[in-house]
C-alpha angles and dihedrals in degrees: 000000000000094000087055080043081054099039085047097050081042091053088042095098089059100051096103082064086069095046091137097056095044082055087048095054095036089055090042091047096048099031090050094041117031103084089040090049083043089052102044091040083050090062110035088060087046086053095041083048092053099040106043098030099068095045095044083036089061093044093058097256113099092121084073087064105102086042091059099039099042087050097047087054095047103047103026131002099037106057087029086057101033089053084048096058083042097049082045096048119024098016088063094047090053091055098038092054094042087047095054087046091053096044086056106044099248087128094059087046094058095050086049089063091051087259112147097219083204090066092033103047120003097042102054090049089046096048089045101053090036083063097026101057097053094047087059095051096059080051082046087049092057108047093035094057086046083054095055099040086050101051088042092057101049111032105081097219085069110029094180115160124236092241097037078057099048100035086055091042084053095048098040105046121069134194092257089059086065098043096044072058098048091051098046087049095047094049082052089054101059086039102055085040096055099038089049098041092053095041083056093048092047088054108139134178115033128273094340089051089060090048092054089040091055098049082045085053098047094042103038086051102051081043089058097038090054092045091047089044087073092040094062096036099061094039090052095043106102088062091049089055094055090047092055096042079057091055133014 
């Protein structure tokens, strides 16, 4: 996995000779997964809304709602969630379709006609879901904050205004809790996309091979996103806490 990481970041500067398709997988990743990553974002701010109002709203803080929910989708549960639909969604049908290729020989032909399967294949699904995941999660930011401020507003254990919700979003969240998101999607990204891609290349032993190399490529993704999920965090840690000190 990291020498086709290395062969991908080599094969980087040429990525603009397989535009097309760049274009072909962008549209695939975005197309197949933004009413899905809208959905799931609607409702995790919903659930964050219903579990955590009416605890902060007894204790006389429901005013600090829109601040806790808008965070937790920024820096966790939002690119965590949104890599593991992608993992789920896009990440199986790369290795599933690299795997297919492999099985039947597609690949060897490629490298017969001088073709370097990396650049043709591997690279343009890297570099799209690199672009197209984060892309999703600022979607994921939005609706998921909606979700939050409507459920606060109309369930009666919590009784938090729209704009209570949306004046203490706006005061609590600052510009590095989106990015602390955006880095940590973005990592995932690569992540879901080599790991998939690889899986997919190793692919043996016909049409029950691509099925085992597609439940490798689902589960071995969502393993590394939860364990770099901790990496970054901590790494990125001292600036959270600033940002907290700054807000609530």
């Amino acid at each position: 996995m990291l020498v086709l990481f290395g062969a991908t970041l080599r094969a980087l500067p040429k990525v603009f000779r397989y535009r097309r398709n760049l274009a072909e997988q962008l549209f695939e990743i975005g197309n197949a997964s933004l009413f899905m990553a809208c959905v799931l974002s609607l409702f995790i701010g919903g659930v964050l809304s219903l579990q955590a109002g009416p605890l902060l709203t007894q204790r006389g803080l429901g005013s600090l709602l829109g601040g806790l929910v808008g965070a937790s989708l920024a820096r966790e549960l939002g690119p965590v969630m949104m890599s593991i639909l992608i993992a789920g969604r896009i990440g199986s049908a790369m290795a599933a379709e690299l795997g297919s290729m492999r099985v039947y020989q597609e690949i060897d032909a490629l490298r017969t006609l001088n073709i370097d399967p990396v650049e043709y294949l591997v690279l343009p699904r890297v570099v799209a879901i690199s672009v197209a995941l984060p892309c999703l999660l600022v979607f994921s930011l939005l609706i998921g904050c909606a979700g939050g401020a409507f459920v606060a507003a109309f369930n009666t254990d919590v009784a938090v205004s729209a704009a209570a919700f949306f004046n203490n979003l706006k005061t609590t969240l600052e510009p590095r809790d989106i990015i602390h998101g955006l880095i940590k999607t973005f990592l995932f990204a690569v992540t879901v996309g080599v790991v998939c891609c690889n899986q997919g290349l190793d692919t043996l032993g016909g049409p029950r091979g691509i099925g085992r190399s597609v439940t490798k490529a689902v589960v071995n993704s969502i393993v590394f996103i939860l364990v770099l999920d901790y990496v970054i965090t901590r790494m990125l840690l001292p600036f959270t806490k600033a940002s907290m000190a700054g807000g609530f």
